[in-house]
C-alpha positions, 0 to 999 in steps of 0.5 A: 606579980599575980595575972588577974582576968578582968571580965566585963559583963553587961546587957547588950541591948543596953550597949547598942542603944547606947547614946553617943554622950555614954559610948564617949565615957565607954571608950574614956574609960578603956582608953584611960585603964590602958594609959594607967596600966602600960605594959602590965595589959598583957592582952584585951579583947572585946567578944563578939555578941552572945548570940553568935556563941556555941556552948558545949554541955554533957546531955543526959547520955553524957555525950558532948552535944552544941548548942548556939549562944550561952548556956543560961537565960541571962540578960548580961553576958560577957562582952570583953576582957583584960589580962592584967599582971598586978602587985594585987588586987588593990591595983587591977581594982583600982584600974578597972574602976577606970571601966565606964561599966564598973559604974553604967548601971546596965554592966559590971566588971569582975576580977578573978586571979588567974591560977598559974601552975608549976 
């Protein structure tokens, strides 16, 4: 069995001006991956905003400097995640595609193995 990371990404703004009729689907479908999945859902978690982020880069010294929320202008940001062990991808696509933001317009939803060493 392989681990994927399922990252969701999406415009926050969009999720907080959510209607009551879309944060249903949203929670539908979280509610709907984890009663498919079982225990192959190692661990979940949705993040806090971008704006409460600290991002660590090299500046032009090469020293390690801060600075507070990501790293790039972006309008869609990482707002949650999944840890899933899977057969293959088939499977985590098809549970993902459980996710109310795999199809909202305003977010999507990546899937990246995870490399185990050793």
């Amino acid at each position: 069995m392989a681990k994927y990371l399922v990252l969701i990404y999406g415009d926050e703004r969009a999720w907080a001006s959510m209607s009551d009729q879309e944060r249903q689907k949203l929670g539908d479908g979280h509610r709907d991956l984890v009663a498919a999945a079982g225990t192959a859902v190692l661990d979940t978690r949705e993040l806090e905003p971008a704006s409460v982020a600290t991002t660590l880069r090299t500046d032009a010294s090469g020293q390690p400097t801060t600075t507070d929320g990501p790293f790039l202008e972006t309008k869609e940001a990482v707002g949650g995640y999944y840890l899933i062990e899977a057969s293959d991808l088939d499977e985590v696509m098809g549970l993902a595609s459980r996710l109310y933001e795999a199809t909202a317009g305003h977010s999507g939803v990546e899937i990246r193995p995870v490399v185990e060493r050793g």
